[in-house]
Every structure is written in C-alpha cells, then in structure tokens.
C-alpha positions in Angstrom: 14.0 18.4 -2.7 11.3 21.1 -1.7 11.4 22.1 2.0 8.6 20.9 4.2 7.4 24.2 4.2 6.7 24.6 0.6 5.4 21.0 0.2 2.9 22.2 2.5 2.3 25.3 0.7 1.7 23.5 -2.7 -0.7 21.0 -1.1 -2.6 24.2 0.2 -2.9 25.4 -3.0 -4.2 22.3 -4.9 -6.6 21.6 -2.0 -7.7 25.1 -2.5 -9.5 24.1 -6.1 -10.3 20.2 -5.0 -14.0 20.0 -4.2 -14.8 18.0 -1.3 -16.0 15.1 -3.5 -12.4 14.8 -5.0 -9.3 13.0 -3.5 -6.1 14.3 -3.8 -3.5 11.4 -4.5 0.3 12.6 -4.1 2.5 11.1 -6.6 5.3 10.5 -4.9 7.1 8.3 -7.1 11.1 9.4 -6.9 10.2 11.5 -3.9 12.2 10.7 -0.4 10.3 9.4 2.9 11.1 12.7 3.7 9.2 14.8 1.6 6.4 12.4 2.1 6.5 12.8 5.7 6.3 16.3 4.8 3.3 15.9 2.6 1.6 13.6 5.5 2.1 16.5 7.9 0.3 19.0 5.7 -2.9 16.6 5.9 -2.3 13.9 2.8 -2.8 10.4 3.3 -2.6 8.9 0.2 0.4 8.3 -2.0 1.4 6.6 -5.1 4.1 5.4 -6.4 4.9 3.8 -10.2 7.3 0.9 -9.1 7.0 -2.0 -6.4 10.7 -2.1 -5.0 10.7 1.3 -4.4 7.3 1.8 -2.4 8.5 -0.8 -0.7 11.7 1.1 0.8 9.4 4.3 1.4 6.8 2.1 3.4 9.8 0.3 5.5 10.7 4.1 6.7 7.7 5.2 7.0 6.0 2.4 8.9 5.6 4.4 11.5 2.9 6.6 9.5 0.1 3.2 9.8 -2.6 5.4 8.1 -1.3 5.8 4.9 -2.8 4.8 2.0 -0.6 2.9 -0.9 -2.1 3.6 -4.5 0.2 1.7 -7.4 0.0 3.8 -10.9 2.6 2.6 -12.9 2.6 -1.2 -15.0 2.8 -3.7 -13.0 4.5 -7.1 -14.2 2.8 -10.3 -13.5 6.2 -11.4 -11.6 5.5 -8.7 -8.9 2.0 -9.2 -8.7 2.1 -10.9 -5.4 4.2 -7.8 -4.0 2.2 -5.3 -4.9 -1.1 -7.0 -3.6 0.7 -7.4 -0.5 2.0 -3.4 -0.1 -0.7 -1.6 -1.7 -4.0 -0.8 -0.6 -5.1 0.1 -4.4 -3.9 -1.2 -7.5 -5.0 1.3 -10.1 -3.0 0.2 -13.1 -4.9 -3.4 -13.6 -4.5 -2.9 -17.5 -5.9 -6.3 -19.0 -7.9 -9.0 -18.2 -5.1 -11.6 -18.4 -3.3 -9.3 -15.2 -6.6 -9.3 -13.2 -7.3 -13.0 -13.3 -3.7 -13.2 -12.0 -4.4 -10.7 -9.4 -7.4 -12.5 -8.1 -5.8 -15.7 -7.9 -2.9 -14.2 -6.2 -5.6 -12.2 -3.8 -7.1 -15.7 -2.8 -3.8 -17.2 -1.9 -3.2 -14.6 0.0 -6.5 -13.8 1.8 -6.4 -10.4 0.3 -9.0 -8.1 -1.3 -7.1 -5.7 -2.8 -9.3 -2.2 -4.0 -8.6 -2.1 -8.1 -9.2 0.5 -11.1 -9.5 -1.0 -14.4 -7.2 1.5 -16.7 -8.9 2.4 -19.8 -6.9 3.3 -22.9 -10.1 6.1 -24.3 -7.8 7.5 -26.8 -5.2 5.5 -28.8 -1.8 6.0 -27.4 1.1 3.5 -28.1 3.2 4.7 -25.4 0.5 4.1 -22.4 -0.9 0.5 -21.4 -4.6 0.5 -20.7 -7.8 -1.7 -22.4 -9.9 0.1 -25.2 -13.1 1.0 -24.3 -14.5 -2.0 -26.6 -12.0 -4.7 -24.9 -13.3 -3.6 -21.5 -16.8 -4.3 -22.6 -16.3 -7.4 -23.7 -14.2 -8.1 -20.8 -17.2 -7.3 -18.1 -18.6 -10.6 -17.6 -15.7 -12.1 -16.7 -14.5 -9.4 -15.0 -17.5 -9.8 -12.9 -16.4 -13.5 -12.0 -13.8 -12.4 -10.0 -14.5 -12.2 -6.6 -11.5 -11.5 -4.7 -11.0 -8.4 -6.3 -13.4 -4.8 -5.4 -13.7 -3.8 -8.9 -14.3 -0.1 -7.8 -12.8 2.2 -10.3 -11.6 3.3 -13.7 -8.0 5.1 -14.2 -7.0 6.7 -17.4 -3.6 8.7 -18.9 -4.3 10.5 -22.3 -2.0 11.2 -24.6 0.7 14.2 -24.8 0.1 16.9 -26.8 -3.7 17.4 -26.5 -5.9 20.4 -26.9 -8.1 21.4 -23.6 -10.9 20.6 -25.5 -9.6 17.2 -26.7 -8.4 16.4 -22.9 -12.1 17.6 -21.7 -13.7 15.3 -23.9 -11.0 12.1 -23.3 -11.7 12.7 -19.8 -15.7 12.9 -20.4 -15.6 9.3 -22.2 -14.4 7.7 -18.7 -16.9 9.6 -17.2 -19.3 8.2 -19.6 -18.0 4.6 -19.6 -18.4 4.5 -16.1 -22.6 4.7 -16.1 -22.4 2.4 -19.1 -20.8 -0.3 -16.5 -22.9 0.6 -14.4 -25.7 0.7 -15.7 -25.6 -2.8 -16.0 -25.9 -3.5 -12.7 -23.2 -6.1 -12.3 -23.2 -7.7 -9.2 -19.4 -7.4 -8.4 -18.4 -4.5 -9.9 -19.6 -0.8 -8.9 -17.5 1.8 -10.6 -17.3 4.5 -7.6 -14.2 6.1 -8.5 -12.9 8.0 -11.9 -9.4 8.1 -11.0 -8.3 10.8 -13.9 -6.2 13.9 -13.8 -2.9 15.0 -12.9 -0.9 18.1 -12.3 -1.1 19.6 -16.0 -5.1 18.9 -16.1 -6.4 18.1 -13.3 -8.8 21.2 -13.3 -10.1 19.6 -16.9 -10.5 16.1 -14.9 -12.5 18.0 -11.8 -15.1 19.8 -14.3 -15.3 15.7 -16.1 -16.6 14.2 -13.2 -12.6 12.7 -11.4 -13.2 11.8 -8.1 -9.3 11.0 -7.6 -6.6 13.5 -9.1 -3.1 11.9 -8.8 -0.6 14.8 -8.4 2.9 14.7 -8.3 4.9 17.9 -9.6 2.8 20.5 -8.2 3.4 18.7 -4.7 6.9 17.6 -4.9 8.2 19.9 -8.0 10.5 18.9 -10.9 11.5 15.4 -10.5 15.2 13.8 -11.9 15.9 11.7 -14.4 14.4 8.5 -13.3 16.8 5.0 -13.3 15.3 2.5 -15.5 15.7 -0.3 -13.1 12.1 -1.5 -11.7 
C-alpha cells in the first residue's frame, strides 16, 4: 500500500483539476484503515466502499474519524439492506425500484433517512446493474411515494471499451435525464447530484456536468485481486 505521503500527493493532484462544484469521492474499497486515514489527513471526507461487511471493519477502526462520510457503490442485496442503511450515509447503487421500496421500508423501521442515487444503466451493459433510462421513467411516480428516502441523485458506470466521444455523450445522457426528472417538479425527488466518473474519465464526467467523481486508483493505486466473498 502507497505511503501516506503519496496518498497525499495523488489527492493533490486530482483536487488540482476538480472544480469547486465537484466532490471528490475516494474509492476505498480493498484499501486498509490505514491508507484511509491517510487520505482523511490530506483533507478527504468521503469514502466508498463496494461491500457491506467490509466498510463495516474500516468504520469500527476508524470510529474515531466521526466526520466521515460513508458512500455504498457496489450492488447491494436485499439481505443486507438493513446494514447498509444503518452504516452508510449514501446509498448510491439503489438499482431497481423493487430495492428502493425495500430500502424505504427498512428506513422507516429504522427511523432513518438515508441520502440515495438512483443508478441508471444509459448504455446497455450486461455486466453492470442499473435501470434503463425508460424503466426509471416509468418508475418516477412511485418513486415519488416514497418518503423515507431523499431521492437526491443519479449514479452511472458505462461500459468498458468506449471511445472518449462515446463516454462524453454516455455521461451527457445522465446529465440530460437529470432536468427531464426534474423538470417535473416532483415533490419528493430533486436530482441535485450526477454522481459519474471515475479515475480513467473522470475529466470526461467533469466537462458532462458530475458533481461527484468516485476515485479509487489514482488515490490508492493498483488494487489486488479482490476475494469473492461479500
């Protein structure tokens, strides 16, 4: 793992080309409390991770760090719904509507109010999770209905092997998509946030509109061979 020093570098440099309108998110998935701690020293304050077992471990040794934001990216199972409502500030992988109507009725029990991205599939992709552009339309009203959810933003993962152009215009759709919603003036659900970018395209995301980039290699560098266990 990459000293503290040159986590703090790497966060220099990325923060370098962030506008001020633009969050940086460090991936930290796989990474140790250490390098996190590192990452937190060097001014970050959110974090994400892909799996709920494992924030959890990094938020027991880091409890000490209380302003830390929790961001979940990665699928989340309905079994470890309640879980992850309970450790993460933002849940930005709520891929269908049958996983949000669980989350809200989980939120409720709990007397949360979790902070949620709907994640949008704007290019067909059988290898990432996400609703289609159309499915999230039709999904609105209901979507609207829930009320112990703050629908705030939309998260989206294009597909490998892109041209720039094709990933400018993937990540324009979003863009797009979000004043269609909005445009409707829904009275639950303001999209505020285009969470969209990452350490390959991020710059592509920026010049889209992204208001969240979600950056993990350039921050933490290569990571291993991740276990499949969740």
């Amino acid at each position: 793992m990459d000293t503290t020093g040159s986590i703090a570098e790497r966060i220099e440099k990325v923060c370098a080309v962030l506008p001020a309108s633009v969050k940086l998110i460090a991936v930290s998935k796989q990474a140790s409390a250490e390098a996190i701690r590192a990452a937190y020293a060097a001014g970050l304050r959110d974090f994400a991770e892909s799996k709920v077992q494992e924030e959890a471990k990094k938020q027991e040794e880091l409890k000490d760090l209380t302003d830390i934001t929790w961001h979940l990216i990665g699928h989340l199972q309905s079994n470890k719904a309640a879980k992850a409502i309970q450790q993460f500030q933002w849940i930005q992988s709520v891929d269908t509507l049958k996983l949000a109507r669980r989350l809200n009725q989980l939120a409720g029990e709990l007397s949360r109010t979790p902070s949620v991205c709907l994640q949008v599939k704007v290019l067909p992709d059988p290898d990432k999770f996400g609703l289609s552009i159309q499915e999230l339309m039709t999904a609105l009203a209901e979507l609207n209905e829930l009320q112990n959810l703050k629908i705030r933003g939309l998260m989206t993962i294009l597909p490998l092997g892109l041209t720039d152009t094709q990933i400018l215009e993937g990540f324009k759709s979003l863009k797009q998509l979000s004043l269609d919603i909005n445009n409707q003036n829904l009275s639950r659900i303001q999209i505020e946030e285009l969470s969209m970018g990452m350490s390959g395209d991020y710059a592509l995301a920026i010049e889209a509109g992204s208001t969240m980039v979600r950056v993990g290699r350039s921050i933490f560098g290569e990571r291993k061979v991740m276990s499949k266990s969740v």
